[in-house]
N, C-alpha and C positions, 0 to 999 in steps of 0.2 A: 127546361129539359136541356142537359146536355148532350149531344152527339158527337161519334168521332167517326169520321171518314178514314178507312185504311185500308191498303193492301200491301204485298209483300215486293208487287214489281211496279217500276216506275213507268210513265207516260201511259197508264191506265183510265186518267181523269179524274183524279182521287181531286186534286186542287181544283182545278173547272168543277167538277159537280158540287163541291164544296162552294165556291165564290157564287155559282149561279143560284142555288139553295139560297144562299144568303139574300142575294138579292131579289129573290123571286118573293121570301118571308118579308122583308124591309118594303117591299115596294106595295104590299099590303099590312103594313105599317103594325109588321113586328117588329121590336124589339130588337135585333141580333147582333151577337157576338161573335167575332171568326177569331181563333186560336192558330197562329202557326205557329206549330212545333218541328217544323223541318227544318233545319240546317242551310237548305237549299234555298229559303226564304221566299220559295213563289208566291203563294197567297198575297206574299207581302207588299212583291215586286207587281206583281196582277193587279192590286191595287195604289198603283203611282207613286208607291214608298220607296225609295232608295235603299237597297235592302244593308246597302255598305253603311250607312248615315244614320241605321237604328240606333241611340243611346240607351234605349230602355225596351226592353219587351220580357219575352219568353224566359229568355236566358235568365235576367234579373230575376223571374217574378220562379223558376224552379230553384235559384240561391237564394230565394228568402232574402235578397237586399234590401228592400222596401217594399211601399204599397203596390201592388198591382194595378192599382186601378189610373194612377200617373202614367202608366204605360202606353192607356187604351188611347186608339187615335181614329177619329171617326174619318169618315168618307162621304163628305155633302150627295156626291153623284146617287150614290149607289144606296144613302140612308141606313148606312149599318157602320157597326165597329169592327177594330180588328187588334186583339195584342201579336203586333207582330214579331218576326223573329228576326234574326243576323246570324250570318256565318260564327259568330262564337258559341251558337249554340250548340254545334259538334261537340265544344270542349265537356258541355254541361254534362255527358254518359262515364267521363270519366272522373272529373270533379264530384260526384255524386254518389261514385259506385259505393262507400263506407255510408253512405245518411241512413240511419235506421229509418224504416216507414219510408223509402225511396219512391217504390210503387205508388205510393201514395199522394204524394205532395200535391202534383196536380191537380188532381179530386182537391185536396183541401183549399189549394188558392183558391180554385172556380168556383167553389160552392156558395160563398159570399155574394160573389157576382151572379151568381143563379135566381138568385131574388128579384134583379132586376134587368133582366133579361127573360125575352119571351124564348127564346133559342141560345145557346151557342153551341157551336159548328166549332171542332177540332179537326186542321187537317196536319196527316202525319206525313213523316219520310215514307218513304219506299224500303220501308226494312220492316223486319221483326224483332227491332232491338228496341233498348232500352224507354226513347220515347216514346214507340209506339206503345209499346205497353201504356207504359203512365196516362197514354190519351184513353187506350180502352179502360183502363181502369177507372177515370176520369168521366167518364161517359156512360160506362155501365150499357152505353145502347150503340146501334154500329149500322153504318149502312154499306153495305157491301157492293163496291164496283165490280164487276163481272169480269 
């Protein structure tokens, strides 16, 4: 199953309730995948990643660079993965804005990975722009911070 955590304002807990999730499923030895599709790359930084020092994640895997799955970098501690993100994933709403099937793309890289994964967990920026979209659409399922 995919899921996407989103809301429209920030410091809501959208990334905490996403990372805790993660680790609550992983620690009863699911499976999971954490997606950061923010800009702001907390999930990323949350989990001990250098969000400056990402070579590959998000970004790469919404320009169709390569495989996605060279991206995934797991986390001994916490027993789950994460395609993290970096600050050039800002660029990726305007770089994108002509891709036919834009909405889409998301859904299409994840769904490979869906197979083997018990979860993965999308968490989004603090907007209702472009990625967030891609996460809901991606997800098809949502869990709603209050």
């Amino acid at each position: 199953m995919i899921y996407t955590v989103a809301n429209q304002k920030g410091g809501v807990g959208k990334t905490t309730s996403t990372i805790n999730l993660g680790a609550f499923l992983a620690h009863y030895g699911k499976n999971v995948l954490l997606v950061d599709i923010d800009p702001q790359s907390n999930a990323t930084s949350s989990l001990g990643i250098d969000k400056l020092t990402v070579t590959g994640g998000t970004y790469q895997a919404l320009l169709g660079e390569s495989n996605i799955r060279e991206y995934i970098l797991h986390n001994p501690k916490l027993k789950l993965s994460i395609l993290p993100a970096s600050p050039d994933l800002a660029g990726a709403e305007v770089e994108l804005v002509n891709e036919v099937g834009r909405e889409n793309l998301l859904k299409r890289k994840l769904l490979p990975l869906a197979k083997d994964c018990d979860c993965i967990l999308i968490d989004c920026p603090p907007s209702l722009g472009v990625l967030t979209v891609r996460g809901w659409v991606a997800g098809g399922n949502g869990v709603r911070i209050p």
